[in-house]
N, C-alpha and C positions, 0 to 999 in steps of 0.2 A: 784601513777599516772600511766595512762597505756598508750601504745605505740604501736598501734596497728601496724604500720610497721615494729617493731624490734621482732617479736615474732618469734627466729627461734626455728627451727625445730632442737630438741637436738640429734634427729639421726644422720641427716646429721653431725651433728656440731661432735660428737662422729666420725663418720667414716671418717672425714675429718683430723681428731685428727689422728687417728691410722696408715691411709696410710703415713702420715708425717713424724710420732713421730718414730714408728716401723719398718722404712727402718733403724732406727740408733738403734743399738744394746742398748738396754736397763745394766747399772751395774749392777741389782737387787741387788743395799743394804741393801733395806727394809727401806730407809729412805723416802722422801716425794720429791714431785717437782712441780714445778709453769709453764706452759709453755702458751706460746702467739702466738695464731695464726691470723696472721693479712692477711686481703683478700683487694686487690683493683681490681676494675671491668673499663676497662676501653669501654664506648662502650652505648650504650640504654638496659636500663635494669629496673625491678621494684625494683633493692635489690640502697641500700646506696654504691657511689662509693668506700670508704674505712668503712672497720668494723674491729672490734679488740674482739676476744673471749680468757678470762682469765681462764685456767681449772687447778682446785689442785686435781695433781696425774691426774686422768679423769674426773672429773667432772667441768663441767659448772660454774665459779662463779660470772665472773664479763661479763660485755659487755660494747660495745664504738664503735659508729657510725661518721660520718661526718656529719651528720644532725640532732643529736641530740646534740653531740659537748661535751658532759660527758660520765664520768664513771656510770655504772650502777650497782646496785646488784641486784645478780639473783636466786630467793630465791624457792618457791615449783612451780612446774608442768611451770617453765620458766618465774615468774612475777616477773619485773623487780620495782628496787625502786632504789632512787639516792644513790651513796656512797658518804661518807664523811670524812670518816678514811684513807684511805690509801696511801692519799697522793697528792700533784703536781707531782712528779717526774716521777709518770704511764702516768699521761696526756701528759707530756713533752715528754714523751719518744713514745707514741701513735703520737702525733703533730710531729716528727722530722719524725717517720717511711713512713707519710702519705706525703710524697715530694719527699724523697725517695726511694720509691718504685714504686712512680712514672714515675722519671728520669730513673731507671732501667726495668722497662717494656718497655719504650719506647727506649733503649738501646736494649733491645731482640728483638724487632718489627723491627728497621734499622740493627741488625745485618742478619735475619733471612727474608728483605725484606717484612713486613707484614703489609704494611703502606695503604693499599685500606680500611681499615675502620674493620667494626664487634665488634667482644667482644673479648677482649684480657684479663686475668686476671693473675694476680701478688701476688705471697701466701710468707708468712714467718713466723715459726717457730724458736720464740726463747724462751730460759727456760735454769731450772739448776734443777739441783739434789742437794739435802742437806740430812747428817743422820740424824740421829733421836737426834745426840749430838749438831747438830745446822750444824756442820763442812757439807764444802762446797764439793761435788766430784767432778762435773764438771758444766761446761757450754757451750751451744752452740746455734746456731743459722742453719737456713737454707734456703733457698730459690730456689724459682721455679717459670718459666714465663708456663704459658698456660697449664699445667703439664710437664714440662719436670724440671728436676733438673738442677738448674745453680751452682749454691755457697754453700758452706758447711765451718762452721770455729767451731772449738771446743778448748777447752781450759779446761786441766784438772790439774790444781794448779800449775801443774809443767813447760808446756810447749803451744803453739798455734798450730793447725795441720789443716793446710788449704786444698783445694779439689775444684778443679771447674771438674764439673762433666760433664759426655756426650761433652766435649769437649767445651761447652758451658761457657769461662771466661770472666765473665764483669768485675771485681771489683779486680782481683786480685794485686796490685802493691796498691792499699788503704789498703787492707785488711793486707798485708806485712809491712807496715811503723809502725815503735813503738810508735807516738802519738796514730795511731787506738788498738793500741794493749796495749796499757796503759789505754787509755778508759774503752775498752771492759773489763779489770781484775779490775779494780779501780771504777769503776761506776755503770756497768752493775750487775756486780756478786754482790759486795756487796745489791744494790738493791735489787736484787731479793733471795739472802738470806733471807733479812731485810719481802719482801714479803712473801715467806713461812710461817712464823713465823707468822707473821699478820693474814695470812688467816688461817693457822690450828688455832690459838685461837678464829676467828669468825665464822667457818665452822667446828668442832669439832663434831660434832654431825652427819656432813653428813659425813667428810669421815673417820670415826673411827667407822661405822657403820657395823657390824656384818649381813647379811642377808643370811640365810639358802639356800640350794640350794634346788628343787624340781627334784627329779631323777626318770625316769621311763622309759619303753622297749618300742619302736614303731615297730609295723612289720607291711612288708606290701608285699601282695603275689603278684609275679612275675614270668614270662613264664621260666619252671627252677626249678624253686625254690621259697626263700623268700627271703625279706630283712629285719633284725634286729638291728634296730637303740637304741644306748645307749644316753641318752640325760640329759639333766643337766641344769635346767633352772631358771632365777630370783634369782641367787646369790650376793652376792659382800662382799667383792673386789673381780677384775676378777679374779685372781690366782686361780685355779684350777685343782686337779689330776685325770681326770678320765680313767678310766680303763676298759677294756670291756674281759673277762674272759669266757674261755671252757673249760666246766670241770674242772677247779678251777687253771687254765695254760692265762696268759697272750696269746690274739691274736696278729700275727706279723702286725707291724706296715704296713706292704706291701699289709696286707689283706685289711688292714679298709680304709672308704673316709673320709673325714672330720677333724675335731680337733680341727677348730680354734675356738678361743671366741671370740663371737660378743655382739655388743651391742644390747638388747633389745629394746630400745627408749622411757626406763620407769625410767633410770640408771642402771639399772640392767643386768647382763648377760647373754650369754646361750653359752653353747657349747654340738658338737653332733658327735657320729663316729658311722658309717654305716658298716656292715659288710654283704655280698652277701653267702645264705645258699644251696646251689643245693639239689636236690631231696633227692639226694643218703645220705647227710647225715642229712637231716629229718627224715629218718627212724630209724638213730641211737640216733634217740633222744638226742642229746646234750645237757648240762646242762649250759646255758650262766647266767654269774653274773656282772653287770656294777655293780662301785663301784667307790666313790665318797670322795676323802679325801679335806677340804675347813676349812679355819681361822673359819669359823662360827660352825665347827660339834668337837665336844669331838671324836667322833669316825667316821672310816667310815661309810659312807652311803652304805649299800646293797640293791639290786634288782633282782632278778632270774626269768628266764623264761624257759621252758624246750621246745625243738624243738617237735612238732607233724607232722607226717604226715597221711593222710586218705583218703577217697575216695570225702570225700566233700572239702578236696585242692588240689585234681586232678580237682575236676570238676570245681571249681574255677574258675581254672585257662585255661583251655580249654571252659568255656560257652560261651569265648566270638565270636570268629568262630563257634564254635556248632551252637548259636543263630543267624550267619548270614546263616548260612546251615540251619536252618529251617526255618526261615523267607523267605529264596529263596523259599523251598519244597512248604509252604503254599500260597505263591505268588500263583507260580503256579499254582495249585489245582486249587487255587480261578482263574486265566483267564481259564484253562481247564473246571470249571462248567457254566460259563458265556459264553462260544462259545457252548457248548453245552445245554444250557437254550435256548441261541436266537435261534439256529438251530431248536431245537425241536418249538420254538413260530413257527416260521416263517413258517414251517412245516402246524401246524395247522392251521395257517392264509389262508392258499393254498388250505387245503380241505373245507374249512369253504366257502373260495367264489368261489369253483365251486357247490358246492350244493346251494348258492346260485343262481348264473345263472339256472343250472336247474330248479331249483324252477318256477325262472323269463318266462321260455320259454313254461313250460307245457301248462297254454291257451292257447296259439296258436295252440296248435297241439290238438283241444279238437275233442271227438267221436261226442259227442250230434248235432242229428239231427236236433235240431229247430237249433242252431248257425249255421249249416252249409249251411239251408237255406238259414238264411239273409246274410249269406256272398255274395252266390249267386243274 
């Protein structure tokens, strides 16, 4: 069945993921993780007041709206089909989130006076980490009115460690009492342990998928110099080591722009560092190597490109003022021939009609004897 209103856009949903997920320092266990980003809009909008997106590890697997009022599976290129497997206990937990998230937005609005109306919207992040033995690392949860951080609660087997951030505390004296906190380790964790489990056995294929990276050199000439970009693209998983090398010497971090991995909007990643080359040492010909270590390669990835410099990336790079400097020269020329075309016309227009009038006046002034008769 298709749903023409819930077809989101898996970049946004990916980079909505990341600004969340990656403000909270990652374990890297190498074990797996379930996390739930839930959006309420409150305001005139075309999207579903509450939405719920289910991503294992990073990827996209489930969805749940207020106006479709189920769980969905979300299978190639974002087409949705019903689930059936995974449970009451997501819905229950989607249905409890969507009242209050509510009540706490509009808690943010009278604390921060912002009661004249608009779009105000209400985000929460919650998820857990599990290894690869089942065993739980932690769990947490997060939240944010309009993008600003309010609430942060984490719980890592051992203890609860709460955080109302930017000064911004709604919730904390619930969050504190040991019912909530019996809850959250007794219900939630277990839960979403129990979910891991479920979705890598039904999604095994997407994310234990191995996909090669494509490495190659981009340059691009600049007043100065060059710039020499190492790039790495259409990988996964995003983990990756790339390296940008001179002369067979790591470049200092201080040099290069870039680094981070982004999503593609295909699942796929890319990342890229930029490195700025001046004239002087184009001539030295530098011998740059990016290089690429990823789960998907036996060995690294190599790529080399050697620095040129010549008179056709001098010229390059100066044609472009060259080209308004003779665009101006030729201007000119061209109004200097056209003031002197018309001056020369007009010139000859001037001799042309006084030899005319001549012409015109010579009868009158005739010798012949018989006209001078009858004039008389």
């Amino acid at each position: 069945m298709h749903f023409p209103h819930i077809q989101i856009n898996m970049f946004v949903v990916q980079l909505m993921f990341f600004v969340l997920l990656f403000k909270v320092t990652s374990s890297g266990s190498g074990g797996h993780s379930v996390w739930l980003l839930s959006s309420l809009i409150s305001g005139r909008t075309q999207f579903p007041e509450f939405t719920g997106v289910i991503l294992l590890d990073d990827i996209q697997v489930r969805y749940y709206d207020s106006e479709i009022k189920r769980l969905m599976r979300v299978g190639h290129a974002g087409k949705k089909t019903k689930e059936l497997n995974l449970g009451q206990e997501l819905e229950f937990i989607l249905n409890e989130f969507f009242p209050a998230m509510r009540k706490r937005l509009k808690m943010f609005q009278n604390h921060f006076n912002l009661t004249s109306g608009g779009v105000h919207v209400q985000q929460r992040l919650t998820g857990c980490e599990v290894l690869e033995n089942g065993e739980p690392v932690h769990m947490m949860y997060r939240d944010s009115s309009n993008g600003v951080d309010t609430n942060s609660l984490m719980y890592n087997m051992t203890h609860f460690t709460y955080a109302g951030i930017d000064r911004v505390d709604l919730q904390s004296e619930n969050m504190k009492q040991l019912p909530y906190q019996m809850m959250f380790s007794n219900f939630y964790l277990p839960y979403c342990v129990q979910a891991v489990k479920y979705l890598l056995d039904s999604e095994k294929r997407l994310v234990m998928r191995r996909v090669r990276p494509r490495v190659r050199f981009l340059t691009k000439q600049v007043l100065g110099g060059a710039q020499v970009t190492c790039m790495a693209t259409d990988f996964y998983p995003r983990h990756i080591n790339l390296t940008l090398l001179r002369d067979g010497r790591p470049v200092d971090q201080e040099e290069l722009t870039g680094g981070s991995v982004l999503p593609n909007g295909n699942g796929l990643y890319q990342v890229r560092k930029t490195l700025t080359v001046g004239d002087e040492e184009l001539k030295n010909k530098h011998s740059f190597t990016c290089t690429a270590s990823h789960l998907s390669l036996d060995n690294r990835l190599e790529v080399s490109w050697t620095a040129q410099f010549s008179r056709s990336h001098r010229i390059s790079i100066i044609s472009a003022p060259l080209g308004l400097v003779v665009a101006s020269f030729l201007l000119m020329l061209l109004l200097w021939y056209r003031k002197r075309h018309r001056e020369r016309s007009e010139g000859v227009g001037m001799e042309t009609t006084e030899s005319s009038q001549e012409s015109v006046a010579e009868p009158m002034i005739s010798s012949d004897p018989v006209t001078q008769r009858s004039a008389k």
